[in-house]
Every structure is written in C-alpha cells, then in structure tokens.
N, C-alpha and C positions, 0 to 999 in steps of 0.2 A: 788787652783787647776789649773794647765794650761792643757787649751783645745787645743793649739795648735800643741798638739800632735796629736788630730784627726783628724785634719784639711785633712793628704792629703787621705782621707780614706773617708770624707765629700765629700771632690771633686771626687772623684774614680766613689763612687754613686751615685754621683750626672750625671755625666758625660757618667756611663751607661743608667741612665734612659733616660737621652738624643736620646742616641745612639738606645736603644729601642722602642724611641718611635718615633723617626723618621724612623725606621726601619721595624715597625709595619705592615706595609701595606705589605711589602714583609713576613714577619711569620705567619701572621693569617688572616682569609676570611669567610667570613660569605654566606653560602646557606640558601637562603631566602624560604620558604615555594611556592611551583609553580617549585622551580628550580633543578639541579643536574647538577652537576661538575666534569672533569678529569683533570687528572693532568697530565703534561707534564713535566718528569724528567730527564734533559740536560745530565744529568751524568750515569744513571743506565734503560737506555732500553725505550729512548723516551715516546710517547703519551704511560697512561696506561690504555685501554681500557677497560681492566677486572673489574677495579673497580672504579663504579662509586660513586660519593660521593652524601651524599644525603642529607635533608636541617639539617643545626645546626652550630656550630664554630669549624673552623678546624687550624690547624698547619698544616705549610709547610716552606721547608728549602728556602731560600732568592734566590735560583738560579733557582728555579723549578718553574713554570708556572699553571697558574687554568684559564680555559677555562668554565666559568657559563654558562649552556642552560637552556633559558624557557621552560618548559613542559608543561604548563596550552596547554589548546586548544584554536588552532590559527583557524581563518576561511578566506576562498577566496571568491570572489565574481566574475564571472567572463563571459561577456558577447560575445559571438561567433559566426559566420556566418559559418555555416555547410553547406555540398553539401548531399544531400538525394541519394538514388538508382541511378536515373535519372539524375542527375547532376543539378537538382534546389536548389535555395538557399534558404535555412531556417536560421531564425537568434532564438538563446538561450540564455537565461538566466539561471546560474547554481551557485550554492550556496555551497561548499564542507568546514566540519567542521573535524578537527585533529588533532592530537599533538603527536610530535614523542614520539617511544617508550624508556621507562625509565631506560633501561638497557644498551640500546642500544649506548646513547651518545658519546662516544669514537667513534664507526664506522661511524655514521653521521657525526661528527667533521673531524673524517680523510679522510672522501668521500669528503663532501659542508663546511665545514667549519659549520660557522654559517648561510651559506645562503641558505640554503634546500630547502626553500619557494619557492623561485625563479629560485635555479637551477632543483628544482624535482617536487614540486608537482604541479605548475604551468605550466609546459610542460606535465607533463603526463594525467593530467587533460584534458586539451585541446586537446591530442593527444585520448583519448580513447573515447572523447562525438563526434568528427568529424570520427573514426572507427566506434564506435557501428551504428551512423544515417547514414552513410554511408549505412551499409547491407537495410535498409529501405525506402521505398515510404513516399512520404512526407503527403500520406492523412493515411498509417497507422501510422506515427508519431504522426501525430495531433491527429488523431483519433482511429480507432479500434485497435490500439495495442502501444498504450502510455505508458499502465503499462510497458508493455515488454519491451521497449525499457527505460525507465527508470533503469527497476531492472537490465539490460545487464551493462547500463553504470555504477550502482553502486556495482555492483560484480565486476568488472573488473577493475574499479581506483580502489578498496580495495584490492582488489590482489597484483597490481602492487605495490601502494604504500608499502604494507606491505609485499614484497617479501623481501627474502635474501639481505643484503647489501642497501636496500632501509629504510626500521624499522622505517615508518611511520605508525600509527595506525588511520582510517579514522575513525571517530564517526557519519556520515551523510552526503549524497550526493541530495541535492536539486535541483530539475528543476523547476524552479520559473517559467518559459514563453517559450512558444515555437510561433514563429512568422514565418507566410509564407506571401510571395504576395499577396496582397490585390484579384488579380484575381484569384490564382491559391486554396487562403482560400475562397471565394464564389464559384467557381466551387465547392467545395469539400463539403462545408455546403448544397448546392442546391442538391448534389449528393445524403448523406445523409438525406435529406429531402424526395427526391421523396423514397427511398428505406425504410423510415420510414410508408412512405401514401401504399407503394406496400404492406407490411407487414400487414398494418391495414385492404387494403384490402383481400388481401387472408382469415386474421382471420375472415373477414366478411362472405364471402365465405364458410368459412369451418363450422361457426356458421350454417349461413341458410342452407346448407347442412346437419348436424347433425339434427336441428329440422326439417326437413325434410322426412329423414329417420325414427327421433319418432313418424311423425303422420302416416308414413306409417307402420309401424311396430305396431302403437294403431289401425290402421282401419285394419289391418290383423286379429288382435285380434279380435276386434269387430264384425267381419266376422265370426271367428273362431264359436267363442261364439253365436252366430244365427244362425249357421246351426245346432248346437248341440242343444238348444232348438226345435227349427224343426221341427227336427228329431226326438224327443221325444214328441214332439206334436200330438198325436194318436187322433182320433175322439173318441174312449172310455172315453179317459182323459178328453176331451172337455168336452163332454156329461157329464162327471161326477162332471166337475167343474162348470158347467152349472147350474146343479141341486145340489150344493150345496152355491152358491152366490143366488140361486132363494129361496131357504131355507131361507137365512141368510134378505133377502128381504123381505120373509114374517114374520118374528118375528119380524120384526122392527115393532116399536111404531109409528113412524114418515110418515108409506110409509103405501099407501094405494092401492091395488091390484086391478088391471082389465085381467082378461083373456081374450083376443081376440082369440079363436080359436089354433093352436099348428103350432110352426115354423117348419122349415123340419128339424131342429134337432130332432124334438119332444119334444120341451120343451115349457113354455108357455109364451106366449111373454106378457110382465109387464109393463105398463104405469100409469103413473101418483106417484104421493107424496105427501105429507107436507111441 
C-alpha cells in the first residue's frame, strides 16, 4: 500500500494545526471569574458597549480587540489635609471600598480606559471630603456632629461616583481619623469638658430642687392632715376617749388603780402599775 499519497493531506493538517495554534490567542480568551469584557470590533461599529461579556471561554475573530476589567472590589486609602468653616486645617484619614458596575464596562472603558481609579474615584473622593468639612467648624467635626458629617460625605461620593457616565458602585466610605492641632484639639476637649461639669451641675440643681419641693409638698400634707384632726378634736370626743382608755385601765390585770380626786376634765387621774 503507498502512503504517499497522503502525505500532502498530512502536511495540510499538519500545517493548519500550526497556523491555529499560533493563531489561538487572537480566536479565543478566557473571562476569569472577578472579570468582564468588551469587545472592540475594527470593522462593524467600534467599542460594543451593549454587550458585555461575562466570565467563561469565548471566540473572537483575529482582528477584533477584548478589553478584560476587574470587577471584584478595589479599595483607596487616602490621607488629606482639609480646611473646616473657619479656614483651620484639619488632617483625615478615609478608607473608600468599590467596584465598578457590571454592566456598565464599555462606558467606563470609553470614558478612563482602564484607569477609573485614578482618573475618577481618586479626585472625586478627595473633592467631596474637603466640600462636605468645609460647610463645618472643626470642634463639630471632631465632635458634636461627626456622624453628620461622615454620613454627608458618604451619600455624596456615592452619588457621584455612581451617577450617569461615572458607574462606579461605592460599597463603603470610612473615616478612619480625623486630626486637628494639637492646641486648637485641647481648647476644644477643655471646652467639652467644662460644658460636661455645667451639665452635671445644673442636673444637680435641679435634683436638689425637685426634693425640695417633695419635702414641701409632704409638710403641706402633714399640715393639711393636723388641722383636719383638730378640728375634729371636740372636748365631747376627749371626754369620751378619756373614759374609755380609763376603762380599758382598769380591767387590766397588770395596773393597779389610785384615784386622786377628779381632773378638770372630770375624769379620774390614774397613777401607778405593775
């Protein structure tokens, strides 16, 4: 049998596989789990923004482009010198955690490319924590109104970030540290301090005030209540209660009776016992 009829049918195949597998990297790409990808099609309507691809193994023709974006959530760290109401300087520490959105990748690609980070959430970041502590005094920074100014700054980068054409999704905005001058944070803690002790005073005040007004309001009572006895204190009643404890005296076992003559109630006056 001659094989070398097959021969040039050998090399054909051979020669495609070649050509394929050096070729490989331009037909097929792999979206790793974390990622999503558009494609950019030289010949039929540029970047296609509509559809983005999402993780598994794809085909693509040798002339067309795949643009991979991480999705997982990226985080900044980022440390700032703010000016307060007043124009004193306060230094911050801020923490913002994100990852753009999924759908989204074409528009971000065609706005920052791959560099979102730095072109967008890293400016606007720092553009909305020196706004929001702006509107603010630097002791309600610190202090009475920290939440507020926290939650202003973290509505407001999430807005931003996640407006129209921006389609970044913020997942957490942290104020790790808020630092003022060393004199201007002791005025302020010393400030604090005395309006804590004014506070403790007053409630003291208003304590001894309150039991105050109880013992006068029980000795009004107590007043009340003795004039109404009194009052009902008749000389008949006396007389009668007189003669009925002088009774209850002489039946006792225990008590031994002397009448000396008759009081001016008219009763007889009792001395001595057991």
């Amino acid at each position: 049998m001659d094989n070398r009829k097959y021969l040039p049918v050998v090399i054909t195949i051979a020669i495609a596989i070649i050509i394929i597998i050096s070729v490989s990297n331009s037909l097929f790409f792999t979206v790793q789990a974390g990622e999503r990808a558009v494609m950019f099609r030289k010949f039929s309507g540029g970047l296609d923004k509509e559809n983005v691809i999402g993780p598994g193994f794809n085909f693509k023709a040798p002339w067309n482009d795949v643009y991979i974006y991480d999705v997982t959530e990226n985080q900044i760290e980022e440390t700032l010198d703010v000016l307060d109401k007043n124009g004193l300087n306060i230094n911050v520490d801020v923490t913002v955690r994100f990852h753009p959105m999924y759908d989204s990748i074409g528009e971000i690609y065609e706005t920052f490319q791959r560099d979102y980070v730095r072109r967008l959430v890293v400016p606007e970041v720092r553009s909305t924590v020196r706004q929001v502590m702006g509107r603010f005094t630097a002791e309600e920074i610190y202090s009475t109104k920290r939440p507020e100014v926290e939650a202003a700054i973290r509505t407001e980068t999430e807005n931003i970030l996640g407006a129209a054409g921006n389609n970044i999704e913020m997942r957490a905005l942290l104020i790790r540290s808020i630092k003022l001058p060393e004199q201007i944070r002791l005025a302020i803690e010393n400030k604090l301090k005395q309006e804590q002790e004014a506070l403790a005073y007053q409630f003291k005040l208003e304590k001894e005030k309150s039991e105050a007004e109880r013992k006068r309001i029980a000795a009004e009572g107590e007043s009340t209540a003795n004039k109404i006895i009194n009052s009902s204190l008749t000389k008949e009643l006396l007389k009668m209660r007189g003669i009925e404890a002088t009774q209850d005296l002489a039946n006792s076992q225990n008590t031994k009776i002397i009448v000396i003559g008759n009081g001016e109630s008219g009763l007889p006056l009792i001395l001595g016992g057991d």
